[in-house]
C-alpha positions in Angstrom: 0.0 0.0 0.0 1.5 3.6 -0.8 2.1 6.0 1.7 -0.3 8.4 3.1 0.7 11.3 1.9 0.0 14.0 5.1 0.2 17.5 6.2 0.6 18.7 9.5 0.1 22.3 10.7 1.2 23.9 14.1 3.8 26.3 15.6 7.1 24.1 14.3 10.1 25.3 13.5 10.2 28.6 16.2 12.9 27.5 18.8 9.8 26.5 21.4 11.3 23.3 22.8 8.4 22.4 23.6 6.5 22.9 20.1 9.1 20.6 18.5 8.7 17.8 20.8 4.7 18.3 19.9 5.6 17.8 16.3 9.1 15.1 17.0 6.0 12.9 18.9 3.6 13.1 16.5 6.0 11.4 13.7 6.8 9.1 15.7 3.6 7.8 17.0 2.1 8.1 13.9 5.4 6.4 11.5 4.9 3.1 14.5 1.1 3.0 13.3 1.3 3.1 8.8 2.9 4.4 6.2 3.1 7.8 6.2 4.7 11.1 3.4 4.5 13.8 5.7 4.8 17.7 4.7 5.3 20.2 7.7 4.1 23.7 7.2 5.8 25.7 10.5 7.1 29.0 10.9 10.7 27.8 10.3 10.6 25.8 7.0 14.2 25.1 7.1 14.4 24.2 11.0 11.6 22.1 10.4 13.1 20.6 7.7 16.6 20.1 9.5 15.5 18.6 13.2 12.5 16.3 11.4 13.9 15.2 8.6 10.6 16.1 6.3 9.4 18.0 3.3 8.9 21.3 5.3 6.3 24.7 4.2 6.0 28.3 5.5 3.2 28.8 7.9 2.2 31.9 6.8 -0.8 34.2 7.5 -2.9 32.2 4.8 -1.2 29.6 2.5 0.9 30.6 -0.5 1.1 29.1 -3.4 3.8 26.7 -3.0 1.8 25.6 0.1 -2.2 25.5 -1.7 0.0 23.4 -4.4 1.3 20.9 -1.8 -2.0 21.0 0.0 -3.6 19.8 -3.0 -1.5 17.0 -3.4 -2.5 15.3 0.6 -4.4 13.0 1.5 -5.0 14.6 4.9 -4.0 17.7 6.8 -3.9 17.5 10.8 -4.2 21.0 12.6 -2.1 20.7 15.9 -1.3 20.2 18.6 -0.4 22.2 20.8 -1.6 25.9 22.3 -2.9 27.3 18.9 -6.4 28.6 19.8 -6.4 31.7 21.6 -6.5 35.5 22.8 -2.7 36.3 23.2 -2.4 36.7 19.4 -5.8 37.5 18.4 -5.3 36.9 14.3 -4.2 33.4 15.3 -7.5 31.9 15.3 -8.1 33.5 12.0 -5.0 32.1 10.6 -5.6 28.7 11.4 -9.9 29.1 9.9 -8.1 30.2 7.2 -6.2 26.8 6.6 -8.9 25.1 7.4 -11.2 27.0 5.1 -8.3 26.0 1.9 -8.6 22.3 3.4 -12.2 22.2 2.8 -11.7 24.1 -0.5 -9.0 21.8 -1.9 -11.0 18.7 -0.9 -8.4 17.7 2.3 -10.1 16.1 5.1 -8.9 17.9 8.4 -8.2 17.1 11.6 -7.8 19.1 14.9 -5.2 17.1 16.9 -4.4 17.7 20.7 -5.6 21.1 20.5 -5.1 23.4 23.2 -7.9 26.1 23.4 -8.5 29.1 25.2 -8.6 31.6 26.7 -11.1 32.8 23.6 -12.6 36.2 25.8 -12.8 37.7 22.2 -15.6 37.7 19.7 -13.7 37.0 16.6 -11.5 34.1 17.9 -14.2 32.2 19.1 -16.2 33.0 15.6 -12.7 31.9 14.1 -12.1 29.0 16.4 -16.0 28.1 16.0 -15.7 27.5 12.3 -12.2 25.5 12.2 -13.5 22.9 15.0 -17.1 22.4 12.8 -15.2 21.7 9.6 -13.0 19.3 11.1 -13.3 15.8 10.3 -12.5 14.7 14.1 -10.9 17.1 17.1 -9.2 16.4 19.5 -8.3 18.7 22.7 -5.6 17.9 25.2 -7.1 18.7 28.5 -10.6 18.9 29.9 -11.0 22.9 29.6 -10.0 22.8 26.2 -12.5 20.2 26.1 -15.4 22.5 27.8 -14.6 25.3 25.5 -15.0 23.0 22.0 -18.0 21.6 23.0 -19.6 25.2 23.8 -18.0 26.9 20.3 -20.3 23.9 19.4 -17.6 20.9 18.3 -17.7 17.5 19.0 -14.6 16.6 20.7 -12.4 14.4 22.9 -9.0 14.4 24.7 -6.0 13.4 23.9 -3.0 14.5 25.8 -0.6 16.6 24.8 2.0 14.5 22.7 4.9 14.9 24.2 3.8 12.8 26.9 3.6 10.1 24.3 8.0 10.6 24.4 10.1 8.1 25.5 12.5 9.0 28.6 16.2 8.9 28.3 18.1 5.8 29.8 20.0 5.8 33.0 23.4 5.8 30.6 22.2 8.5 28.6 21.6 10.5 31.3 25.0 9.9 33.2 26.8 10.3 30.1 25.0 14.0 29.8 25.8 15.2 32.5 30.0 14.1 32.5 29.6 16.1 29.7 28.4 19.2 32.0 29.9 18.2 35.1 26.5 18.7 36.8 26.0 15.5 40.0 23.0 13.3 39.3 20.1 14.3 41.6 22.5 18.0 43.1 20.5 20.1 41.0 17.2 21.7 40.4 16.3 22.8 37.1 15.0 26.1 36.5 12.4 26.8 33.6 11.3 30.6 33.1 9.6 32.7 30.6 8.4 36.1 30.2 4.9 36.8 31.1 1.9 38.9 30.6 -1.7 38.8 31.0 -4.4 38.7 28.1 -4.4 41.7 25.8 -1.5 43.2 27.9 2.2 44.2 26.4 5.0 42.5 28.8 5.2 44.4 31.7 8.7 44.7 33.0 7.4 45.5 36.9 5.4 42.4 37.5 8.4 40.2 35.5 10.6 41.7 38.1 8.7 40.8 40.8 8.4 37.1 40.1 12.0 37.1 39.0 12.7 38.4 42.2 10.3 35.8 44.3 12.3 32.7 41.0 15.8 34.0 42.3 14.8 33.5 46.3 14.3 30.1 45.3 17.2 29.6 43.8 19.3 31.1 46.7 17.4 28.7 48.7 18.3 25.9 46.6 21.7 26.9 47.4 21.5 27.1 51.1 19.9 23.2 50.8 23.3 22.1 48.7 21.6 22.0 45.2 22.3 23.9 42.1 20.0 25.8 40.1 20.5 25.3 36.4 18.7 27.5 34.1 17.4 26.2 31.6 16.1 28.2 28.5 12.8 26.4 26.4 12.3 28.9 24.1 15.9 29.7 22.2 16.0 33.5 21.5 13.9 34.2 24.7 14.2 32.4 27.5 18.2 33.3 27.6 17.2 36.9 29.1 15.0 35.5 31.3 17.2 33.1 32.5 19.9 35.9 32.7 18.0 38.1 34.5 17.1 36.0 37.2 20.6 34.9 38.0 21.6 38.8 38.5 18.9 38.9 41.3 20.2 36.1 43.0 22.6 37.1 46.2 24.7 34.2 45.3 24.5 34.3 41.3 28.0 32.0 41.0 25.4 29.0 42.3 23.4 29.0 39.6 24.4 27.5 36.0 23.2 28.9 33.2 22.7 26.2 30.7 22.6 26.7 27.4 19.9 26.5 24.6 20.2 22.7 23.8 18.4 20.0 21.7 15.0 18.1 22.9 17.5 14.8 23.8 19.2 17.1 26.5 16.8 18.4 27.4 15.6 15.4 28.7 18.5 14.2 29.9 19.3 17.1 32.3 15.7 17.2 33.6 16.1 13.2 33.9 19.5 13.7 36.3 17.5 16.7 38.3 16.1 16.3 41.9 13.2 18.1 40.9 12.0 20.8 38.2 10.7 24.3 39.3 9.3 25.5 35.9 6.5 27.9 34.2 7.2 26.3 31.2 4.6 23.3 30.2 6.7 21.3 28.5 10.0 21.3 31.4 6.9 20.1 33.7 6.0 17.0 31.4 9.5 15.9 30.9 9.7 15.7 34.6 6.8 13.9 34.6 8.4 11.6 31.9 11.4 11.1 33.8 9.7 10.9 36.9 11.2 13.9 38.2 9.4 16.0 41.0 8.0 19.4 40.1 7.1 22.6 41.5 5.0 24.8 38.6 4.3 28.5 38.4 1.2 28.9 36.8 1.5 32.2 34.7 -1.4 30.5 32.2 -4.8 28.2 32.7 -2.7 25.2 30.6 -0.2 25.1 33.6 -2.8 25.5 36.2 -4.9 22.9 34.7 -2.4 20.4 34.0 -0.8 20.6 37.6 -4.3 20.0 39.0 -5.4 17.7 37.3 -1.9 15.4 37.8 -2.4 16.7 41.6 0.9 19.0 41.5 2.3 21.8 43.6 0.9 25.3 41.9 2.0 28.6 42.3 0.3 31.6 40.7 2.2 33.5 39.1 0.6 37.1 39.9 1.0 36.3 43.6 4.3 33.9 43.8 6.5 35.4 46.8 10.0 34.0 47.0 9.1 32.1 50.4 6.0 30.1 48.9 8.3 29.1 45.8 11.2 27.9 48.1 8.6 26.2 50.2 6.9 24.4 47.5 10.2 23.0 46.3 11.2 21.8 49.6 7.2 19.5 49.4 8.1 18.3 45.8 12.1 17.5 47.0 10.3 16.0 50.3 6.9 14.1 49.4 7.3 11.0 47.7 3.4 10.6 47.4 3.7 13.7 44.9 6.2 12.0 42.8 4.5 8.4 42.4 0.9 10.4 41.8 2.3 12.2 39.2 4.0 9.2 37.7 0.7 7.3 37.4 -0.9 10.1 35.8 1.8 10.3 33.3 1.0 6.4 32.7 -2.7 7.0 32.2 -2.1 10.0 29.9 0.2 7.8 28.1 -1.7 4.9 27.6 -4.8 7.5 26.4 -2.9 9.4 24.2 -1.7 5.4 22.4 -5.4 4.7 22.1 -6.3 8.1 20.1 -3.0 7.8 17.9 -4.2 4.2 17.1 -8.1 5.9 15.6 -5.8 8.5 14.3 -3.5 6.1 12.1 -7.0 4.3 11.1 -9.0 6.9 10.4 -5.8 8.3 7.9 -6.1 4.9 6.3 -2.6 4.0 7.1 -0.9 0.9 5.7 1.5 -1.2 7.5 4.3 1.1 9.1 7.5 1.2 7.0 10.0 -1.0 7.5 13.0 0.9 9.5 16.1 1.1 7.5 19.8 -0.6 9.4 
């Protein structure tokens, strides 16, 4: 049987470490289940192209040319996953209607995959969102408030976990052998995951990223005073480095922190897999802790960390009212509760095992053949 030849659509290809394992998951779940031609439209063609090793597009505002001509060409086009539906860049809905609207147009059957939604507080992205979910051919959403909003933009949808869960965790060799390489001690460090942060509608606002920097970098001088290193750990290459930099100036003891560089998905995995716990506001740091079974402490600066950490029953900070005392404390219940760790582990276990069952209707519902056979 030939290949399925298949598009997929999403925020690939940007330096977001956390986007690329999305789209790194995907193949692979997907190549285990038929035979698949795959064609990546993401904002880096070339990146994409690179790190995935497939016939890679330009996501741009509305397909071009090249892209309708591809398009054409697929069997099927999945939208997803990841965070793609929302209010902190209000054309984005509209951009992602609008490759939905050339799917139906050309004939391609579309799917929504692990979609993360909301928030949607505007008119126009939920009239935008509203008319990508109805066209689809099946959606998926990857957490139970995504879930809530499909359903009332008027979708039929169900869950599948964000992908990267679906990622297999380094071994015990690979991670010793990644950290000889750094010189970092399995298990005397905590990693550190920031980002910048704003509220809806809102421009970054330099005061209130100080003040959780400030309440970040008490935690990491706590670390300190405990015997662990802080390594800081940039997800987003081009913009977590300032972050990251930042926060180690407003430590008192800045030479205890190591500032790790922008690295590759593998290494990333491996350092969070050596840590002795993960104190993160990015998603994706959180979930390869949970991968590696790894304890966490989360700052919630957006309703996808919030929800995740309570529904895998997590220690939570907000963000807006994080003080350097109640992040230092929270680490010391992740370092310290062993019920935290093995809860969180067998929530990564059922996520996993739901996410294999929706990848198996995926692969079916493509009309995939048998998988191809891996080359020696």
């Amino acid at each position: 049987m030939m290949a399925r030849r298949v598009g997929i659509t999403g925020f690939f290809g940007a330096g977001n470490m956390g986007d690329d394992a999305i789209l790194h998951a995907m193949l692979a779940q997907l190549r285990q289940r038929g035979s698949f031609d795959f064609t990546v439209f993401g904002v880096d063609q070339r990146a994409v192209a690179r790190d995935h090793g497939v016939a890679a597009f330009p996501l741009s505002f509305r397909p071009g040319r090249g892209s309708l001509r591809r398009m054409r060409e697929l069997d099927a086009m999945i939208l997803g996953g990841g965070g793609l539906l929302h209010d902190y860049w209000r054309a984005g809905p509209l951009r992602y209607a609008a490759w939905g609207l050339a799917c139906r147009l050309l004939g391609t059957p579309m799917y929504v995959h692990a979609m993360g939604i909301g928030p949607l507080d505007a008119r126009s992205s939920r009239f935008w969102s509203a008319a990508l979910l109805r066209r689809a051919r099946d959606v998926t959403v990857r957490d139970e408030q995504s879930l809530a909003l499909a359903r009332a933009l008027g979708a039929s949808a169900r869950i599948c976990p964000d992908p990267a869960i679906t990622l297999d965790a380094p071994s015990a060799a690979q991670v010793e052998a990644y950290l000889s390489e750094t010189g970092l001690e399995r298990e005397g460090y905590v990693v550190v995951a920031p980002r910048r942060w704003f509220h809806l509608g809102e421009r970054p606002d330099p005061e209130r990223m100080e003040r959780l920097a400030l309440a970040l970098a008490h935690a990491c001088d706590h670390l300190c005073a405990r015997g662990l290193r802080p390594v800081l750990l940039p997800m987003h290459r081009g913009r977590d480095e300032a972050v990251c930099s930042r926060l180690q100036d407003l430590m008192e003891h800045p030479g205890g922190a190591f500032m790790h560089p922008a690295c590759s998905l593998q290494q990333a995995l491996c350092l969070i897999g050596g840590a002795a716990a993960v104190l993160a506001m990015r998603l994706h740091a959180l979930l390869f802790a949970g991968l590696c079974g790894v304890p966490v402490a989360a700052v919630a600066y957006d309703p996808k960390v919030g929800n995740l950490m309570s529904a895998a029953g997590q220690v939570r900070l907000d963000a807006a009212t994080c003080r350097g005392e109640d992040a230092a404390a929270a680490l010391d219940r992740a370092l310290s509760d062993g019920g935290l760790r093995a809860g969180f582990a067998e929530t990564m276990s059922r996520w996993r095992e739901q996410a294999a069952r929706e990848y198996d209707r995926l692969a079916e519902s493509l009309g995939a053949g048998a998988p191809a056979e891996v080359q020696p």
